[in-house]
Residue frames relative to the residue before (quaternion, step in Angstrom):
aa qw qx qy qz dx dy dz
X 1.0000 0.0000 0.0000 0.0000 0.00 0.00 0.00
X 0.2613 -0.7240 0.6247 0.1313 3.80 -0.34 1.24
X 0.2737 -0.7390 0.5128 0.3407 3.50 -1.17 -0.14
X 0.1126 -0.7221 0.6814 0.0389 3.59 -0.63 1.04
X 0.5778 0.3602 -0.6173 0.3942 3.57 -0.39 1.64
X 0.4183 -0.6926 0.5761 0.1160 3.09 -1.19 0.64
X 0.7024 -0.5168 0.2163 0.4389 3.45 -1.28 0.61
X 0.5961 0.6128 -0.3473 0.3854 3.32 0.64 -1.66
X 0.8804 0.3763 -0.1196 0.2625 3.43 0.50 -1.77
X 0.4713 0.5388 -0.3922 0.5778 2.88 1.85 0.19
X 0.6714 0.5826 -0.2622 0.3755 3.56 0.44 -0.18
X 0.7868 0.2463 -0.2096 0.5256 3.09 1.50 -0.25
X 0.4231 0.5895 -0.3628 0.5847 2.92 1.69 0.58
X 0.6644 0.3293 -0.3990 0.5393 3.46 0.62 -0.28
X 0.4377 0.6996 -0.4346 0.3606 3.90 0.93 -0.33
X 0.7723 0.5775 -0.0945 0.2471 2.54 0.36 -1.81
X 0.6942 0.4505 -0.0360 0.5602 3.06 1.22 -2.03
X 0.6279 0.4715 -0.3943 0.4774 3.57 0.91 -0.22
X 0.5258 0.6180 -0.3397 0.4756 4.03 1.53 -0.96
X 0.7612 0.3205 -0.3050 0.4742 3.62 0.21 -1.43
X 0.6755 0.3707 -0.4441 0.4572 3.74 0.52 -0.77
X 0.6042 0.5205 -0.4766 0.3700 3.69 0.11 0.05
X 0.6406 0.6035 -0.1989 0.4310 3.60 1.24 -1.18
X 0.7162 0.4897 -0.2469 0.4318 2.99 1.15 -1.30
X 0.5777 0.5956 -0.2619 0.4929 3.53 1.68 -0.96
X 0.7175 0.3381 -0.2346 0.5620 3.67 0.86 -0.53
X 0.6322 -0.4810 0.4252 0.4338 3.86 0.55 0.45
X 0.4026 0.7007 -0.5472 0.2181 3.80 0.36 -0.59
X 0.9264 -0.0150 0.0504 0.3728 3.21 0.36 -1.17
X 0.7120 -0.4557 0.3553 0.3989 3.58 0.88 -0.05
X 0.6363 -0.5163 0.4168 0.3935 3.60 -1.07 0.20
X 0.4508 0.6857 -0.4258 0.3812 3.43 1.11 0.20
X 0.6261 0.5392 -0.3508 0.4407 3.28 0.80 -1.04
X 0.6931 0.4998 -0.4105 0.3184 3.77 0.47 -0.62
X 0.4140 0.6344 -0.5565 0.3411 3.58 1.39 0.53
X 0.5432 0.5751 -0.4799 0.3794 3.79 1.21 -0.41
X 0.3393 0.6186 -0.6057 0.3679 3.35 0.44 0.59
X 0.6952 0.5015 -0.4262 0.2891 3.32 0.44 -1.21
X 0.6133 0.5634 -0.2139 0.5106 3.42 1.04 -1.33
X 0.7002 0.4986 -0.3137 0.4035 3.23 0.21 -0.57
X 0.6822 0.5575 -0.1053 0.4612 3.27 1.35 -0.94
X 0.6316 0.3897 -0.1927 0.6419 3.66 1.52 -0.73
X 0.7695 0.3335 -0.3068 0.4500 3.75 0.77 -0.31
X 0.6477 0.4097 -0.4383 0.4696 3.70 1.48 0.88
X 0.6762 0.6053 -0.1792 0.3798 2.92 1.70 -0.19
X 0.4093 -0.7033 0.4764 0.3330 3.06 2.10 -0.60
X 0.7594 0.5880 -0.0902 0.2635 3.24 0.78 0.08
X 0.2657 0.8693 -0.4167 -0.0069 4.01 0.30 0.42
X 0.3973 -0.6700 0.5602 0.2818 3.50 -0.28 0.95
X 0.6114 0.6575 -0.2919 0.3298 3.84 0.87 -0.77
X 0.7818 0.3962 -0.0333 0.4803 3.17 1.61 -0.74
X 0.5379 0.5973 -0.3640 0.4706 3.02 1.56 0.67
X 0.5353 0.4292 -0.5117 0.5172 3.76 0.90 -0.21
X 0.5731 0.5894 -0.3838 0.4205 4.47 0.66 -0.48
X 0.4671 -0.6376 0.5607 0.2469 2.84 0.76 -0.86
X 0.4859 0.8045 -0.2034 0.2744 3.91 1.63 -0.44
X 0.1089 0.8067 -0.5610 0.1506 3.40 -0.66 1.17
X 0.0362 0.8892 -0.4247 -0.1661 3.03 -0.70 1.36
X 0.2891 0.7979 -0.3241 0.4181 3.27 2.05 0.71
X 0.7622 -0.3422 0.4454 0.3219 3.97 -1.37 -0.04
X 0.0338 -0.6460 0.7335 0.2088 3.60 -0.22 0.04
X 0.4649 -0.5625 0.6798 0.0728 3.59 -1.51 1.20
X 0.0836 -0.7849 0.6094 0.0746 3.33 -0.75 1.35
């Protein structure tokens, strides 16, 4: 498993996914929020399965 995320976009993926699961944990929003898992999960891993049929990287290619 290479990682195809990049810094920036990992960073706001973990934001993100860390906001809605927090919201969702404080009542804010509903059991929705616990989809920020997904994000939250691809931007510590480095990783999107979503971006592989594109072809999408938003990371360094290593030379």
């Amino acid at each position: 498993m290479n990682a195809n995320v990049g810094g920036i976009d990992r960073a706001l993926r973990i934001v993100f996914g860390a906001v809605l699961v927090g919201a969702s944990l404080f009542g804010a929003i509903g059991p929705w929020g616990w989809l920020g898992l997904i994000p939250l999960a691809t931007g510590l891993f480095g990783f999107c399965p979503a971006y592989l049929p594109f072809g999408l990287r938003t990371c360094r290619v290593k030379k």
